[in-house]
Residue frames as a rotation matrix with the C-alpha (Angstrom) as fourth column:
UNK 1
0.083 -0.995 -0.061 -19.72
0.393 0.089 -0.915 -41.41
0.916 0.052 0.398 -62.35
UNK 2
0.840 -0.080 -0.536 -18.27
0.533 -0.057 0.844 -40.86
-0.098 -0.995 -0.006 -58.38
UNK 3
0.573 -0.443 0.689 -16.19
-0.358 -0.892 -0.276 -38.81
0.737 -0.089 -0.670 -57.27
UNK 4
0.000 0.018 -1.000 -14.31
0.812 0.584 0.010 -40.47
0.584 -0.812 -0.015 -54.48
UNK 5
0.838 0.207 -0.505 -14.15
0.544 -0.389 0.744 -38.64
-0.042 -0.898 -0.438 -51.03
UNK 6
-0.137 -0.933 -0.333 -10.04
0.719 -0.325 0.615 -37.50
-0.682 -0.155 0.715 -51.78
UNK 7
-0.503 -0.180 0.845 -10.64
0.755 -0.567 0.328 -35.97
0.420 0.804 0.421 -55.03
UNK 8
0.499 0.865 0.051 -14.02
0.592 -0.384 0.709 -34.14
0.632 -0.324 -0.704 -53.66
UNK 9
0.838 -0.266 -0.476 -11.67
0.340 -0.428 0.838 -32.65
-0.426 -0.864 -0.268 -50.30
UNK 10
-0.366 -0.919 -0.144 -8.72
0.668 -0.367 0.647 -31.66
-0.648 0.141 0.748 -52.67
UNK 11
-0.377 0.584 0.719 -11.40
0.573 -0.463 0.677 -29.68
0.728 0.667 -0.160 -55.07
UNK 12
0.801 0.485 -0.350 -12.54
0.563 -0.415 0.715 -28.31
0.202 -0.770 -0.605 -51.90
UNK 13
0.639 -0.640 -0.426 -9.28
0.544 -0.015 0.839 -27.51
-0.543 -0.768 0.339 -50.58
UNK 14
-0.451 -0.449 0.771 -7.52
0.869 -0.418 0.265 -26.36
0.203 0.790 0.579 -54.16
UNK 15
0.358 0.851 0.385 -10.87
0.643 -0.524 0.559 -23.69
0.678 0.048 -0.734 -53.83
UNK 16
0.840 -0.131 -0.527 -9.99
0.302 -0.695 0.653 -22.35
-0.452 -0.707 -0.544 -50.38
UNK 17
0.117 -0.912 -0.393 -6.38
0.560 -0.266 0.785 -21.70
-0.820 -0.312 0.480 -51.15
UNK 18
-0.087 0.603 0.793 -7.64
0.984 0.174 -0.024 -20.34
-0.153 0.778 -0.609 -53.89
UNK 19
0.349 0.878 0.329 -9.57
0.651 -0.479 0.589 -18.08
0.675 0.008 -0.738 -52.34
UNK 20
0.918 -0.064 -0.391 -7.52
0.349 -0.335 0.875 -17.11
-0.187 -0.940 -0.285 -49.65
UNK 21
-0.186 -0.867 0.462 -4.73
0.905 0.031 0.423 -16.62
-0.382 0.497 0.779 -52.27
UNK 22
-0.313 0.086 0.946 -6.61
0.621 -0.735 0.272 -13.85
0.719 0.673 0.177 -54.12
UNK 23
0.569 0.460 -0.682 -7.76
0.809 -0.161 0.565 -12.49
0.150 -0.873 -0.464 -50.58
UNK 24
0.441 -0.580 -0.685 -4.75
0.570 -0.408 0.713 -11.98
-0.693 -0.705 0.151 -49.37
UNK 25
-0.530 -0.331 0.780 -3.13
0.844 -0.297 0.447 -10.78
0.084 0.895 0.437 -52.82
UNK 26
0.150 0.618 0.772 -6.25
0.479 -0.728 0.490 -7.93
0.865 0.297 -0.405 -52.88
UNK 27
0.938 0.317 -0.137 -5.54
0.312 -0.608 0.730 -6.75
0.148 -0.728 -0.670 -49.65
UNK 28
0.791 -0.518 0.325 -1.89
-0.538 -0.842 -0.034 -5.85
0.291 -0.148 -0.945 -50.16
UNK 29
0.450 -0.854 0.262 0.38
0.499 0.483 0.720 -9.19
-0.741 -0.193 0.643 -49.99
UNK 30
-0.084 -0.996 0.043 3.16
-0.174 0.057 0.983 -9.61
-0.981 0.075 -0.178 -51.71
UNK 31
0.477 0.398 -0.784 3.03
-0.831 -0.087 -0.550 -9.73
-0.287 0.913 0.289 -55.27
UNK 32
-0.377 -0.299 -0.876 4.60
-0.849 0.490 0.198 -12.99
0.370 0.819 -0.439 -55.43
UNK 33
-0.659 0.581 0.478 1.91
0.058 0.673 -0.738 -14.63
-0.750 -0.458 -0.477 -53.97
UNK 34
0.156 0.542 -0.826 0.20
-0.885 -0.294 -0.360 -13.64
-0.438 0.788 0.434 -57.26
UNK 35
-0.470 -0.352 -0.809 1.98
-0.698 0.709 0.097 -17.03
0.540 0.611 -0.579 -58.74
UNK 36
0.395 0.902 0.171 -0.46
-0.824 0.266 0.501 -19.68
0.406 -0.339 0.849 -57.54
UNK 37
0.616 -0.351 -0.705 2.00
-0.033 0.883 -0.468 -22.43
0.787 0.312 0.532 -57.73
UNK 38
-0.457 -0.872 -0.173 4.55
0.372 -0.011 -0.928 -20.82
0.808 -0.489 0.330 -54.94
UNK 39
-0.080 0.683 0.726 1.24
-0.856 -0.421 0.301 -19.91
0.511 -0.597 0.619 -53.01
UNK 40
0.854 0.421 -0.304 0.79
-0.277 0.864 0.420 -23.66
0.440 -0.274 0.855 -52.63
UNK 41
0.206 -0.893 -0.399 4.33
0.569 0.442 -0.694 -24.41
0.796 -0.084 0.599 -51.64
UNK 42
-0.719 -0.168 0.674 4.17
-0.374 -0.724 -0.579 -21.71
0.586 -0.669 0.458 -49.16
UNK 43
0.065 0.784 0.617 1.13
-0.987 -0.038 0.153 -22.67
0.144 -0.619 0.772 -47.79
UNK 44
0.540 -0.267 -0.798 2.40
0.090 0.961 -0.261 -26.58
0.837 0.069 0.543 -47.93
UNK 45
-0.337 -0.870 -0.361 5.36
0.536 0.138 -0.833 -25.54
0.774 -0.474 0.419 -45.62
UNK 46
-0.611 0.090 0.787 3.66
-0.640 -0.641 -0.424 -23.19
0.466 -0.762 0.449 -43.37
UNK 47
0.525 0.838 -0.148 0.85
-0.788 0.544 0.289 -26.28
0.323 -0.035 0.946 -42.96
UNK 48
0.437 -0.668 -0.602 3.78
0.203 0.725 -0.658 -28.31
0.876 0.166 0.452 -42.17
UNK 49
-0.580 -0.618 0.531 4.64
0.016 -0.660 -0.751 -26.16
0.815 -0.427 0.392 -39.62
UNK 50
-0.250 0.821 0.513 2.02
-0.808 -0.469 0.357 -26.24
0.534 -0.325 0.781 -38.23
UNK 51
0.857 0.450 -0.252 1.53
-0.310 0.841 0.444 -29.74
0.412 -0.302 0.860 -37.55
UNK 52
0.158 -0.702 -0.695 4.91
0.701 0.575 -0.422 -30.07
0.695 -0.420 0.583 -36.07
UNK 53
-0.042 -0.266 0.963 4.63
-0.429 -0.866 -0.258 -27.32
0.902 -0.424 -0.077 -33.57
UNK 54
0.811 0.277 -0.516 4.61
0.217 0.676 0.704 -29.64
0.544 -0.683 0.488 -30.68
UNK 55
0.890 -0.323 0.323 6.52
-0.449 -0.746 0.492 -28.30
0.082 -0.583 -0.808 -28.14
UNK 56
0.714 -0.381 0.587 8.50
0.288 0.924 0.250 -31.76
-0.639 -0.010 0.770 -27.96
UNK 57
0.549 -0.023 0.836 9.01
0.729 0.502 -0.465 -31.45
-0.409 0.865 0.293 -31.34
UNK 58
0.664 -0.142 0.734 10.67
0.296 -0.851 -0.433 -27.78
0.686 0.505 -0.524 -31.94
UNK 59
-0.171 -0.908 -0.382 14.56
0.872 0.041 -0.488 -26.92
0.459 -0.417 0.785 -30.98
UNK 60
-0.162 -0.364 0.917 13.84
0.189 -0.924 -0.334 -23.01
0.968 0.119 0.219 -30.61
UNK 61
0.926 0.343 0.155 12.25
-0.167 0.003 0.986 -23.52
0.338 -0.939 0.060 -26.60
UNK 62
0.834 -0.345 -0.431 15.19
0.551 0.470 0.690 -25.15
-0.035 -0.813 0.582 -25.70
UNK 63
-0.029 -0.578 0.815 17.49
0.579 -0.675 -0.458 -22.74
0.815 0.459 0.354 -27.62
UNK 64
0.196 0.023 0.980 16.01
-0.203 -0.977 0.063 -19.87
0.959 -0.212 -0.187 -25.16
UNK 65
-0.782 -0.350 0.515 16.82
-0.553 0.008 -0.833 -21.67
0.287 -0.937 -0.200 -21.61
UNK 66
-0.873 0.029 -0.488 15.31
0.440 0.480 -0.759 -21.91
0.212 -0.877 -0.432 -19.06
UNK 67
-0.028 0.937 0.347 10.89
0.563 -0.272 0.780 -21.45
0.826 0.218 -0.520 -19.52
UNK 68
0.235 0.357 -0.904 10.70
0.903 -0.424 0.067 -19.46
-0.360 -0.832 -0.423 -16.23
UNK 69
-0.529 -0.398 -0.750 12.69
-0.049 -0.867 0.495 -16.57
-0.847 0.299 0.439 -18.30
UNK 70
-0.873 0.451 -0.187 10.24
-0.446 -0.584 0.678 -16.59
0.197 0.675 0.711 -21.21
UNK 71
-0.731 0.677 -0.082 7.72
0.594 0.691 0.412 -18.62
0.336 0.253 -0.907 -20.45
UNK 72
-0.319 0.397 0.861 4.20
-0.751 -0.659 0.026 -16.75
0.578 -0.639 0.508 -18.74
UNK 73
-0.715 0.294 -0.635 3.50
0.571 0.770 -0.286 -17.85
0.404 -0.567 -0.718 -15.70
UNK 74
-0.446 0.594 0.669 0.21
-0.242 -0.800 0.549 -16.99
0.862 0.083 0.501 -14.35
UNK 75
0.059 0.798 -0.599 0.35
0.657 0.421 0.625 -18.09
0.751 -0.431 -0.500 -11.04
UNK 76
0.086 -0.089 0.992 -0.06
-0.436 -0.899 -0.043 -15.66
0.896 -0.429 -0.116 -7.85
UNK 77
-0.104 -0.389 -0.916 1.82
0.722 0.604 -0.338 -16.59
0.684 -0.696 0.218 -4.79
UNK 78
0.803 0.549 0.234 0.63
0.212 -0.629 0.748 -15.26
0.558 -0.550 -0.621 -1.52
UNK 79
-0.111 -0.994 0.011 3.29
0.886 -0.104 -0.452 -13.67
0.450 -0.041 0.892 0.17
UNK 80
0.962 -0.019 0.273 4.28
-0.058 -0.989 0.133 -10.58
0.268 -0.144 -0.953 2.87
UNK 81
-0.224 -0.928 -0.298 7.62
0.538 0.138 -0.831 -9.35
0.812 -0.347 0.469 4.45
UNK 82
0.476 0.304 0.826 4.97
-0.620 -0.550 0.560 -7.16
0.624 -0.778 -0.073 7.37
UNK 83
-0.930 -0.353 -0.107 6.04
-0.066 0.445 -0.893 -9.86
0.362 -0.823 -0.437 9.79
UNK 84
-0.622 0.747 -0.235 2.72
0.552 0.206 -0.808 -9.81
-0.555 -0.632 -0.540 12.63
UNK 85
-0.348 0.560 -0.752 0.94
-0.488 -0.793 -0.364 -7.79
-0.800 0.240 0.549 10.28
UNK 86
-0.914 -0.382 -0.139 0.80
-0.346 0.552 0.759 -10.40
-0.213 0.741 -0.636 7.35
UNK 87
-0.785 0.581 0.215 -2.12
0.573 0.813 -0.105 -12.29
-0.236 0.041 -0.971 8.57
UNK 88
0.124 0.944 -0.305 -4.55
0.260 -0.327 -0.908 -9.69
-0.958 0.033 -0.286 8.09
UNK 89
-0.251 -0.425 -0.870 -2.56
-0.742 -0.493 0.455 -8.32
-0.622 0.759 -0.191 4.86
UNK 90
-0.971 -0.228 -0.075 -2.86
-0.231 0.801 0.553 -11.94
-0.066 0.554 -0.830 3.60
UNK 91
-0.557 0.793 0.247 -6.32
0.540 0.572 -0.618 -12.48
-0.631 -0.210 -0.747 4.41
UNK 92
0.389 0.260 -0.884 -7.56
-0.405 -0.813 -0.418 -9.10
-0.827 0.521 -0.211 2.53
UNK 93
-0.466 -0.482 -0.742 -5.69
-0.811 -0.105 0.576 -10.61
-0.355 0.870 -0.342 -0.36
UNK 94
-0.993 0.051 -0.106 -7.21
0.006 0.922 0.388 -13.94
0.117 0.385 -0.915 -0.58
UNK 95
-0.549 0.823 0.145 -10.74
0.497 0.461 -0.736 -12.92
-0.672 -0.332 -0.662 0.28
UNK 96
0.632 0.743 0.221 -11.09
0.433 -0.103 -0.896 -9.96
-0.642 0.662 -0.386 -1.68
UNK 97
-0.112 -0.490 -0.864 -8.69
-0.901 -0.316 0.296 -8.92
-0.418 0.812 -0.406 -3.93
UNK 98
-0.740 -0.493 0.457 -8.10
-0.134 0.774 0.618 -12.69
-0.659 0.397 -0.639 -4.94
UNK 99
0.029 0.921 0.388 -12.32
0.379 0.349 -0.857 -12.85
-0.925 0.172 -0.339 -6.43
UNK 100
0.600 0.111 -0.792 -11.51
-0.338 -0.862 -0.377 -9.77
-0.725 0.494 -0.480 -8.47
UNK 101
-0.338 -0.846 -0.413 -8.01
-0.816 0.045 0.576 -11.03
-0.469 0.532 -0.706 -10.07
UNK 102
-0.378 0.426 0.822 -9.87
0.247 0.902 -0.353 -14.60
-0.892 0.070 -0.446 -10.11
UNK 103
0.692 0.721 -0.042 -12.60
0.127 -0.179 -0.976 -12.80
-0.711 0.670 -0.215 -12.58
UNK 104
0.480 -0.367 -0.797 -10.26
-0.803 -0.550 -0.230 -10.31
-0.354 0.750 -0.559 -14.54
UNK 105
-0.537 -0.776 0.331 -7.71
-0.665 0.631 0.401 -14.08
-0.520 -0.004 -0.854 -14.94
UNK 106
-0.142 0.836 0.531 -10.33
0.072 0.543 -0.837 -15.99
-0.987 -0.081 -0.137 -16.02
UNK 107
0.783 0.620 0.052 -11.53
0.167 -0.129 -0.978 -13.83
-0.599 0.774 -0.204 -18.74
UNK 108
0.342 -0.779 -0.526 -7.59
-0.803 -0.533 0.266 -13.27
-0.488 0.332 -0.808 -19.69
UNK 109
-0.176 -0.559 0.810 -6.95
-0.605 0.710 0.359 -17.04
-0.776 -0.427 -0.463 -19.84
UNK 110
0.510 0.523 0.683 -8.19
0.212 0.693 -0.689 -17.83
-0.834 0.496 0.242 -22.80
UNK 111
0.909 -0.340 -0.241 -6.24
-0.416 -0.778 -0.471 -14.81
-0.028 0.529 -0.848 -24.46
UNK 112
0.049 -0.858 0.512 -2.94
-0.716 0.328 0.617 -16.58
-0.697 -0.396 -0.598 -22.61
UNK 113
-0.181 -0.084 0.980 -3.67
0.444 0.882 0.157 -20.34
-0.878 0.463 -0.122 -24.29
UNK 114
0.761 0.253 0.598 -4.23
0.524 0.304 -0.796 -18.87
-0.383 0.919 0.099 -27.80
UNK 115
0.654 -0.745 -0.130 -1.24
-0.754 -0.626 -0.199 -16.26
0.067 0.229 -0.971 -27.45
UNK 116
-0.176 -0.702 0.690 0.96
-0.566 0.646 0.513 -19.89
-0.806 -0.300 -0.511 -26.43
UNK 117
0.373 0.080 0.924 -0.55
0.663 0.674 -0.326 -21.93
-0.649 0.734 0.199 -29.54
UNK 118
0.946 -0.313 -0.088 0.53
-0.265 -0.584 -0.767 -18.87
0.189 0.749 -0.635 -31.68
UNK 119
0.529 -0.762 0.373 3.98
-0.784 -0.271 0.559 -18.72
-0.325 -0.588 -0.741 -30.04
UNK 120
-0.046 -0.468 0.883 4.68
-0.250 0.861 0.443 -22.41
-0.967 -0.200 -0.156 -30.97
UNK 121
0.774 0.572 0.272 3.32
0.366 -0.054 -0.929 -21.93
-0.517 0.818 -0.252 -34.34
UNK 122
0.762 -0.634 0.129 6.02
-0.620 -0.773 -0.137 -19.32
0.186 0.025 -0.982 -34.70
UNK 123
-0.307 -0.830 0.466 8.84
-0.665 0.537 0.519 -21.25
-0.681 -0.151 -0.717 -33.21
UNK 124
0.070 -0.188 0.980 8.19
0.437 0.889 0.140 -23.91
-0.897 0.418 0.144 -35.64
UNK 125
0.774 0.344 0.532 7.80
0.599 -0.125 -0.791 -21.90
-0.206 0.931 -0.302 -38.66
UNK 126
0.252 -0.958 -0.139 11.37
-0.968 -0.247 -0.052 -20.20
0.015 0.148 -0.989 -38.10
UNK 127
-0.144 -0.544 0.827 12.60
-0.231 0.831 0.506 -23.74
-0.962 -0.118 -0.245 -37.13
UNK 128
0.778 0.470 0.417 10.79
0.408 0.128 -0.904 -24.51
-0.478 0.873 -0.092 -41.11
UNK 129
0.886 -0.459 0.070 13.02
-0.354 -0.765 -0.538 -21.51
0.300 0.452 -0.840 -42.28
UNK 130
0.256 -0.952 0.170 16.15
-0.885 -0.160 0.438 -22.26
-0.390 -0.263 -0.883 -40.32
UNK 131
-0.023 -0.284 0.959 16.05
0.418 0.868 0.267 -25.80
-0.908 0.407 0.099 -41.91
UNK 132
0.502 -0.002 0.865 15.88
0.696 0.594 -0.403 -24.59
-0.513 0.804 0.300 -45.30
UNK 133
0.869 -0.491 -0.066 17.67
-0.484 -0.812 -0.325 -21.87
0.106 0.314 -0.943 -45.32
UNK 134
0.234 -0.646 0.727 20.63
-0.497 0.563 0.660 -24.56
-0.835 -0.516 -0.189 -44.09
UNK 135
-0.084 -0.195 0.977 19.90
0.664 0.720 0.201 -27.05
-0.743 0.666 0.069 -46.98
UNK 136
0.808 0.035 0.588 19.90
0.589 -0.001 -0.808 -24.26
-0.028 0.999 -0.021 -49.24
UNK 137
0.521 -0.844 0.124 23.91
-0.783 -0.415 0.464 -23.06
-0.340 -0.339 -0.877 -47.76
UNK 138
-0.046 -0.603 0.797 24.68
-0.104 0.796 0.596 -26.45
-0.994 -0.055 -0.100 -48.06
UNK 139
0.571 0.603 0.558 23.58
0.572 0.196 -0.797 -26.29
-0.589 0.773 -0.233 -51.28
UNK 140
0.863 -0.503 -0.047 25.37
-0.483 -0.796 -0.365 -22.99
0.147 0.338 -0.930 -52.54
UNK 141
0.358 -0.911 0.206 28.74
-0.682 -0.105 0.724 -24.70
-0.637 -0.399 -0.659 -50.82
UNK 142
0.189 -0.103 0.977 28.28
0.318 0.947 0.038 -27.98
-0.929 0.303 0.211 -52.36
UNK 143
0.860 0.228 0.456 27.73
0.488 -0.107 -0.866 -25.90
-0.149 0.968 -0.204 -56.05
UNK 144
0.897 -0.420 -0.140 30.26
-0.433 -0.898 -0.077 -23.61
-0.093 0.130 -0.987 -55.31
UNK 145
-0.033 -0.745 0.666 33.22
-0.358 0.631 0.688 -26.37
-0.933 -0.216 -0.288 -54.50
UNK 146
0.459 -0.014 0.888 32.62
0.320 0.935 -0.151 -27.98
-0.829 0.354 0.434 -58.08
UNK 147
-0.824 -0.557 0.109 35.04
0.418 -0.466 0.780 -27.81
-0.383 0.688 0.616 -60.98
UNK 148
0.040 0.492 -0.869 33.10
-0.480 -0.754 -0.449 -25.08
-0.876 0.436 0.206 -63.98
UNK 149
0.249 0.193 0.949 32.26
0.838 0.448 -0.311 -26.21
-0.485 0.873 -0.050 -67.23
UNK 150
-0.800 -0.591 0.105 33.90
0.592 -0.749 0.298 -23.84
-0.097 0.300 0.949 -70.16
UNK 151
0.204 0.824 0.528 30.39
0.703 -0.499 0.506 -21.98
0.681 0.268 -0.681 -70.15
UNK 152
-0.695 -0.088 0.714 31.52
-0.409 -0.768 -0.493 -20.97
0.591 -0.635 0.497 -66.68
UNK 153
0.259 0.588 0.766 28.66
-0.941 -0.026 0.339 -22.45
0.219 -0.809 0.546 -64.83
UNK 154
-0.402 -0.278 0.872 28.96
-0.625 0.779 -0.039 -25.70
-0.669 -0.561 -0.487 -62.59
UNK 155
-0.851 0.275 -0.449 28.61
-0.055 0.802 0.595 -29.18
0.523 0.531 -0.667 -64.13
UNK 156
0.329 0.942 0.067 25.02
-0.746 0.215 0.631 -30.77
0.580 -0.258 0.773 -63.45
UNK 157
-0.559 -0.389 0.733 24.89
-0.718 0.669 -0.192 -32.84
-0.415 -0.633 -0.653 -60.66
UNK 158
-0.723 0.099 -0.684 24.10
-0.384 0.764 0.518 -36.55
0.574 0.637 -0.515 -61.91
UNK 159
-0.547 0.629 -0.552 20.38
0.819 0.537 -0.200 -37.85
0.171 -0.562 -0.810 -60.29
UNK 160
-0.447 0.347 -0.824 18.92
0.604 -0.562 -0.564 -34.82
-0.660 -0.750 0.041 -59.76
């Protein structure tokens, strides 16, 4: 008897979350990550999130303006206000101060691109939240507007 290749990578995959369920649970989550079922649904929607964090793809960037006011920018513009004194000021900067910042930038620049893939991560995973916290207002308004049954609670809605 085979296995195919899907079943095999969801048995795999069922395992990690699994595993990273009771992890995180032993080190001091939330106890209602203890329920395995809303572990997956959490970890469905944050995985969801994840894959739509394209920058394109996620309202909260444009929400904040204009990227020069949050964005980092990490370039260094040469620049004096000495007047006849500049050119040597400027040269001292670009021959040797610039090697140093060059080095110390470098080794920062990797720190930069994974602090920006977090960042978008984030903005999508409130954008996640701010959508379903919406459809579940609309939700509350929609229940609240309907006539009561004599129990007191709303009629069932019909399809659902």
């Amino acid at each position: 008897m085979e296995a195919s290749v899907d079943e095999v990578m969801a048995t795999l995959q069922d395992r990690v979350r699994e595993r990273v369920r009771a992890d995180l649970v032993r080190h001091g989550a939330s106890g209602a990550l203890e329920d395995p079922a809303l572990f997956a649904e959490i970890d469905s929607m944050l995985r969801a999130a994840i894959d739509r964090s394209q920058p394109a793809a996620l309202l909260l960037p444009e929400l904040l303006g204009d990227p020069a006011t949050w964005r980092l920018d990490t370039a260094i513009r040469y620049q004096s206000h000495r007047g006849a004194a500049a050119g040597p000021i400027l040269f001292v900067k670009r021959r040797v101060i610039m090697p140093v910042l060059r080095f110390f930038y470098e080794f920062s620049r990797d720190n930069f691109e994974r602090q920006r893939r977090v960042n978008h991560v984030l903005f999508a995973c409130v954008q996640e939240l701010a959508i379903e916290t919406t459809r579940l207002r609309q939700e509350v308004r929609e229940l609240s507007r309907r006539p009561s049954t004599s129990s007191g609670r709303p009629e069932p809605v019909e399809g659902r």
